[in-house]
Structures are given as structure tokens and as C-alpha cells.
Backbone bond lengths (Angstrom), bond angles and torsions (degrees), N, CA, C in turn:
res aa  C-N    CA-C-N  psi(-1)  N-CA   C-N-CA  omega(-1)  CA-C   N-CA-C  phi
1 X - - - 1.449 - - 1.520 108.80 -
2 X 1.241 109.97 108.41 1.645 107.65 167.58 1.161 114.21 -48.45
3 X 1.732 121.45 158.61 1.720 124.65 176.09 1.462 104.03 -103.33
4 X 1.858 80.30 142.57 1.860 93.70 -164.64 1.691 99.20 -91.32
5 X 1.559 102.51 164.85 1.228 120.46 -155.64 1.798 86.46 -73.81
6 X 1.405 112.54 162.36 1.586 118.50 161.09 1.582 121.06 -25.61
7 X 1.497 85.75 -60.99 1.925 105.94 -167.24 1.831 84.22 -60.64
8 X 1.348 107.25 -55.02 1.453 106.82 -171.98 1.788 117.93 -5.84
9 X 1.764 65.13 -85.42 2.155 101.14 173.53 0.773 102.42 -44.53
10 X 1.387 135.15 -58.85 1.562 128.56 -157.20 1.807 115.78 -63.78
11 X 0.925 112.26 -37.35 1.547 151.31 153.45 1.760 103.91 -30.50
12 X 0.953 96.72 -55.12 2.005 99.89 -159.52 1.375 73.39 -100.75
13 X 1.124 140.69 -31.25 1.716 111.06 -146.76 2.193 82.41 -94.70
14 X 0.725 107.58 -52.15 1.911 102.07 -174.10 1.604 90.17 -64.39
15 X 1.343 152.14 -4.55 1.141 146.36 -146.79 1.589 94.79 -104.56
16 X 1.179 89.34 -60.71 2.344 120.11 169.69 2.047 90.78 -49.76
17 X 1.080 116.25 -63.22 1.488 110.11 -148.99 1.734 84.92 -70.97
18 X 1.243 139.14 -49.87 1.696 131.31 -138.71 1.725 99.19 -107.75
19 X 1.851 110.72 -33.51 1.563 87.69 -155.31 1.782 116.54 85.68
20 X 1.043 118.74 -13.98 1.437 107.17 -174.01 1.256 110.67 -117.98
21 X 1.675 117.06 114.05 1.301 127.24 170.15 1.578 117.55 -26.88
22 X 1.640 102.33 -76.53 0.970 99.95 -154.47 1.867 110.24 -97.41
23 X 1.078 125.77 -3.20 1.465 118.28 147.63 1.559 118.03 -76.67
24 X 1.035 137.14 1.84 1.599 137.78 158.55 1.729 103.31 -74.95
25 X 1.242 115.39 -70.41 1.437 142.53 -175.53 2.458 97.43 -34.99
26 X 1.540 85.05 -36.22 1.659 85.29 -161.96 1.496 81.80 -100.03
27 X 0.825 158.09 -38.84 1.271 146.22 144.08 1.611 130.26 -13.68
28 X 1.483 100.12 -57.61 1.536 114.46 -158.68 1.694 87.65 -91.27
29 X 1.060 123.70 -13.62 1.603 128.80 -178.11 1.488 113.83 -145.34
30 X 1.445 100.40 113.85 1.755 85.17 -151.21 1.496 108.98 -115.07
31 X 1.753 104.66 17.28 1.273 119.85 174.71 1.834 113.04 -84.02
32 X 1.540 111.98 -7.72 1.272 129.22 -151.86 1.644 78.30 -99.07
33 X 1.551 109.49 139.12 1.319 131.79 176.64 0.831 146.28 -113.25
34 X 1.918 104.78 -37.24 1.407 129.67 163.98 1.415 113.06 -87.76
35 X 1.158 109.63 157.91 1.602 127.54 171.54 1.422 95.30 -64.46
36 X 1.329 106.24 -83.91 1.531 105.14 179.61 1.153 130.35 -6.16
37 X 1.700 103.66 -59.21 1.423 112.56 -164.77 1.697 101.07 -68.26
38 X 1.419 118.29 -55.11 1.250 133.98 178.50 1.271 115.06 -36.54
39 X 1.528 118.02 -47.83 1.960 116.44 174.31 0.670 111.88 -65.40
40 X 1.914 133.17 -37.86 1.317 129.10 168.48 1.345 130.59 -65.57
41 X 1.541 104.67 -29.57 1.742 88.09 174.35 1.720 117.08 -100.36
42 X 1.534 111.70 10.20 1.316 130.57 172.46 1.398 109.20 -69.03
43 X 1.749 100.28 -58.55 1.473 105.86 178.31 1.562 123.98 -73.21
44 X 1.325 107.59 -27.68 1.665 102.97 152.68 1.220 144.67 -61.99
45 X 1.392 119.20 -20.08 1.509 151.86 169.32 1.922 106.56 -60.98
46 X 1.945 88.00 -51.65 1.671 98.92 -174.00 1.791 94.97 -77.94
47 X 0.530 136.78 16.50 1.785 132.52 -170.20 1.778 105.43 -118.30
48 X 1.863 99.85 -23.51 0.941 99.87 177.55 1.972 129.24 -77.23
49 X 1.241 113.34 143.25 1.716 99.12 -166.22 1.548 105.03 -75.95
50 X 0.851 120.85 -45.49 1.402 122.07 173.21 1.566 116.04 -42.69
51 X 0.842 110.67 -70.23 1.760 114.13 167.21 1.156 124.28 -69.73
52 X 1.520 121.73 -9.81 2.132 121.57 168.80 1.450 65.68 -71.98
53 X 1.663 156.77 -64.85 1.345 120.82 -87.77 1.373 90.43 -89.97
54 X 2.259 103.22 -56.03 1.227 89.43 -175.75 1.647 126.21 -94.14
55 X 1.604 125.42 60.74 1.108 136.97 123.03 1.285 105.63 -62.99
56 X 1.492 111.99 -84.57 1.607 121.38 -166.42 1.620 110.59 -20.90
57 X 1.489 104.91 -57.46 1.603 125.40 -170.68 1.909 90.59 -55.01
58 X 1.373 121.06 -61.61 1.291 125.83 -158.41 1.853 109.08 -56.22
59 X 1.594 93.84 -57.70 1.602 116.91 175.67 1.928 98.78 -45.19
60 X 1.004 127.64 -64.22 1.525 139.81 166.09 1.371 115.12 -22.45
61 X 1.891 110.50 -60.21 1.518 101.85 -165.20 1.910 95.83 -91.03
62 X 1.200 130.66 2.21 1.646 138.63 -160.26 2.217 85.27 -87.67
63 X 1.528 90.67 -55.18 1.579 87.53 -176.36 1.406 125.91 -68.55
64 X 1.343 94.60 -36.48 2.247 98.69 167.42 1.287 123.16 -50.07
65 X 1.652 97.17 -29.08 1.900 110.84 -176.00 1.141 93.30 -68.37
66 X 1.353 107.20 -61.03 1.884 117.31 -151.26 1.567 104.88 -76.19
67 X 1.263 149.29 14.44 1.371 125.56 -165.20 1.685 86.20 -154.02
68 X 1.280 121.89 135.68 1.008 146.34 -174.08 1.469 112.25 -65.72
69 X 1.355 150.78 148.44 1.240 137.90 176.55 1.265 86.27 -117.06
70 X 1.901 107.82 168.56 1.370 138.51 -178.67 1.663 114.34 -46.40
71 X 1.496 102.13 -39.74 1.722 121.15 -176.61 1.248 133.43 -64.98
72 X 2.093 98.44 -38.05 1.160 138.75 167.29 1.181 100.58 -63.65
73 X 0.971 129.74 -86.11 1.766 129.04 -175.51 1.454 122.23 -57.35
74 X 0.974 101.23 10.62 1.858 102.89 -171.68 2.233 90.49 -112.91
75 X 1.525 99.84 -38.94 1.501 111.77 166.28 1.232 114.81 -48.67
76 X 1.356 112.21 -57.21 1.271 117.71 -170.11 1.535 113.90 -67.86
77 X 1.373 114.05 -53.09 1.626 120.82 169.90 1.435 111.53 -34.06
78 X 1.137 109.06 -38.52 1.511 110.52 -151.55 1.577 97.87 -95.74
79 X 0.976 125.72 -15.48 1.742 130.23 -163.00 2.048 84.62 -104.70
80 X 1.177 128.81 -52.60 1.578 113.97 -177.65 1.876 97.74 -62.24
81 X 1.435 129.77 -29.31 1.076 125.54 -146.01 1.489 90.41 -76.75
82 X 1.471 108.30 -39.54 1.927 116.65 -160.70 1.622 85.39 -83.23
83 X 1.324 150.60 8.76 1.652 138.25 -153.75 1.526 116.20 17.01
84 X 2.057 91.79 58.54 1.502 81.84 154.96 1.616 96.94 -98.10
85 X 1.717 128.15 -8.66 1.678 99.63 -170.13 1.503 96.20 -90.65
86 X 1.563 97.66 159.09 1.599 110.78 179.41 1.769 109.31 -103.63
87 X 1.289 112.32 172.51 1.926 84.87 -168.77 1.716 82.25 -143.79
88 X 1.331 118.19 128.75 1.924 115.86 -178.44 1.030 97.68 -83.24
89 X 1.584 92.76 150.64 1.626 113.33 -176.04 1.395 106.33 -139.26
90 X 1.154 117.06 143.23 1.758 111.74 151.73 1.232 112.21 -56.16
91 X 1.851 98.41 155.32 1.387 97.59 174.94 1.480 97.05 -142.94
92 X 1.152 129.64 147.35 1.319 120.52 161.35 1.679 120.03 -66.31
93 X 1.089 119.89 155.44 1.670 105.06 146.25 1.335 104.29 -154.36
94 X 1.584 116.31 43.23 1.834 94.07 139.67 2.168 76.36 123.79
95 X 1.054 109.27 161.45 1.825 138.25 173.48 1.666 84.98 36.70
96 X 0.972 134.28 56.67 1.584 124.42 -178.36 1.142 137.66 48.75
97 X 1.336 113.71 26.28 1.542 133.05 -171.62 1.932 93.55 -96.48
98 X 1.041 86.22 165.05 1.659 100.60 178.03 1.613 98.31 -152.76
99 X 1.460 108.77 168.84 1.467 117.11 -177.55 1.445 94.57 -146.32
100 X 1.558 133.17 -176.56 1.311 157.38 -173.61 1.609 100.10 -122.36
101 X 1.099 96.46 98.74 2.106 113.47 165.07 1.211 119.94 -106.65
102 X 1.578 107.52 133.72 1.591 107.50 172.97 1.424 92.20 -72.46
103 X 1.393 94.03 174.12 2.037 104.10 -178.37 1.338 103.82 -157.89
104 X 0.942 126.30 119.42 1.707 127.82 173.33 1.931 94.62 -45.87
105 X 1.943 108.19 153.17 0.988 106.24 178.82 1.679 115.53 -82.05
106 X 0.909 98.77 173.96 2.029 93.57 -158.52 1.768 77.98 -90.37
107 X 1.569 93.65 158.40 1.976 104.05 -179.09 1.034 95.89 -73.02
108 X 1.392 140.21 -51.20 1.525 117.30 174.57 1.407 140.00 -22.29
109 X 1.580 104.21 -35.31 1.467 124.06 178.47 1.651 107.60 -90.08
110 X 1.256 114.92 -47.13 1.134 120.51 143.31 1.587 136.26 -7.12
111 X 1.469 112.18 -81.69 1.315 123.07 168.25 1.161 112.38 -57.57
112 X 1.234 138.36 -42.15 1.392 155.38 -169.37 1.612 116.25 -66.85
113 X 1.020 100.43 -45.41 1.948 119.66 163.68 1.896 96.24 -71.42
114 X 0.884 108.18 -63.84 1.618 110.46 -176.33 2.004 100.83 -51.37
115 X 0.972 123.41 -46.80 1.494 122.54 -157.57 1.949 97.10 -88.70
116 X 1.581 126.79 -5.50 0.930 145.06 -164.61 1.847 95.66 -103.92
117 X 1.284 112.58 -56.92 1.426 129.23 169.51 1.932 103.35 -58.43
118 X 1.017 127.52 -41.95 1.371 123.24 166.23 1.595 127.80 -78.22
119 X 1.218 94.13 -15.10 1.719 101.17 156.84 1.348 104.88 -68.36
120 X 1.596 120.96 -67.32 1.252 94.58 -170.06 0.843 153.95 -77.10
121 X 2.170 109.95 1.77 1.251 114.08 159.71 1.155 118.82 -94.92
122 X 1.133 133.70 27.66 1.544 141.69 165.65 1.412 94.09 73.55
123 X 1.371 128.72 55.85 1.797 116.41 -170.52 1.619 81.47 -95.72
124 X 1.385 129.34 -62.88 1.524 127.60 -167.17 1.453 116.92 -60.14
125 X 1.232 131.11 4.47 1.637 104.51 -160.93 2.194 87.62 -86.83
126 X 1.573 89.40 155.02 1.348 120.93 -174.78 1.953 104.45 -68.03
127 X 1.305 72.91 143.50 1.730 89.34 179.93 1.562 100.63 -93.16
128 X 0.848 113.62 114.35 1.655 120.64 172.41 1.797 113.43 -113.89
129 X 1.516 115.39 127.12 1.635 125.29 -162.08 1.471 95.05 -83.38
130 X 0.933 137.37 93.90 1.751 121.85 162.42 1.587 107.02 -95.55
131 X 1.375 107.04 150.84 1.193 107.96 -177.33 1.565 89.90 -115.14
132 X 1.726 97.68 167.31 1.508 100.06 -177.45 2.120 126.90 -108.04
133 X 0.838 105.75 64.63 0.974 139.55 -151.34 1.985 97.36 -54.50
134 X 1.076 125.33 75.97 1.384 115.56 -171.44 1.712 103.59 -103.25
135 X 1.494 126.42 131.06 1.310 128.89 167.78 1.652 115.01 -50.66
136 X 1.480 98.25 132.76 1.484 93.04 172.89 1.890 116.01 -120.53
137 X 1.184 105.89 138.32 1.564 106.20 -147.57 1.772 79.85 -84.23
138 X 1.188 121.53 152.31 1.317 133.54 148.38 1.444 137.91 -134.34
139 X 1.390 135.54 113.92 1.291 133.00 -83.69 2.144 78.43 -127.24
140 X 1.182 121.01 60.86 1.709 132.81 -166.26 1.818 100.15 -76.48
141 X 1.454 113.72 -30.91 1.561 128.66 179.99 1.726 107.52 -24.83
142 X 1.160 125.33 77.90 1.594 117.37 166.30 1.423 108.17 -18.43
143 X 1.384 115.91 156.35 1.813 127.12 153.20 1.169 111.10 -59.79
144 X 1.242 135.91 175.34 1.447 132.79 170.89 1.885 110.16 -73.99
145 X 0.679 116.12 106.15 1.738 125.58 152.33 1.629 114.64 4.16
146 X 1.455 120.08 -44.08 1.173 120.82 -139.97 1.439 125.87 -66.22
């Protein structure tokens, strides 16, 4: 990937934060006055491969940060489940004052992370008895009479 000019960057990076063509574009070039001019050289910018790319690339590593993976949440389940996480609470202590307390998580939350962790290894699903019930033909048809 070739490296994009300043205005470039500046361009994709307010482009990534707002969504808006043409206030990025008057932004990233701040000699530009018209709207007009601004959608047009916004949308030429986005047409460009170098700059879709590193959006695409940018948009890519913004969502890996922000969204939890399978491992992550299976970590996390499992760390409230054992009460290593602590959860803040108000607390009173006296003339209407309150303070910020860690608090072990209540077993309710507990079990609930645990019964969440057994969903996903399929530990709970129900045993159901089916029997196999196949028709059996029996062949009573007389010969013909004749």
C-alpha cells in the first residue's frame, strides 16, 4: 500500500470518526468552500484504492478492539463464575455519606455465568428416550383364487 498524503490521512481518519463525506473532505482541505466541490473530491478520494484500503484496514482493526471475541467472553464468564471479578457498589457509612466498595459477585450471577459456560459446551442439553419404531410389512395377501 503506498503512503497517503497528510490531507490524505486526515481525510480517512475524520472520514472513520463522522461518516460524512463532505465535512471530512472540508476539513482535510480547508481551502475547499463549496459543498459541491467537497462531495466531489470526497467521493473521489473514496474511489481511491489506496485510501478505501487504509479505511478498510483502519475500520478492521477499530472493530477487533471494540467487539469481544468467543475467548474473551468465555474468560470473562469463567473468572465472575470462580469470584475472582469484584463488582462496585455503594455503600453507606453513616450521616448520608456513601463510599465505592468492591463486593464479591452475588452466586446468582455466579451460577448464571456458569449455566451460560454450559450452554456453550453443550453440558445441559436434555436427554430425550426415542424409541425406534420402524413398520413391519407382513405379507397375509392370499394367492389368487383362480
Amino acid at each position: 500500500m503506498a503512503k497517503l498524503t497528510e490531507k490524505q490521512q486526515r481525510f480517512a481518519d475524520e472520514y472513520i470518526r463522522t461518516g460524512d463525506v463532505m465535512r471530512s473532505y472540508m476539513n482535510a482541505y480547508q481551502n475547499v468552500t463549496k459543498e459541491n466541490s467537497a462531495n466531489a473530491g470526497g467521493s473521489r478520494l473514496l474511489r481511491n484504492v489506496n485510501v478505501r484500503s487504509y479505511i478498510d484496514k483502519r475500520l478492521e482493526e477499530l472493530k477487533s478492539k471494540a467487539i469481544a471475541d468467543q475467548e474473551e467472553v468465555l474468560s470473562y464468564l469463567t473468572s465472575i463464575m470462580r469470584g475472582e471479578h469484584k463488582e462496585q457498589v455503594l455503600k453507606g457509612i453513616g450521616m448520608g455519606e456513601q463510599m465505592i466498595a468492591d463486593m464479591d459477585v452475588p452466586a446468582n450471577q455466579r451460577i448464571k455465568a456458569a449455566e451460560l459456560i454450559g450452554k456453550r459446551y453443550g453440558i445441559w442439553t436434555e436427554k430425550h428416550e426415542v424409541k425406534d419404531i420402524t413398520p413391519r410389512f407382513v405379507e397375509d395377501v392370499p394367492d389368487d383364487d383362480d
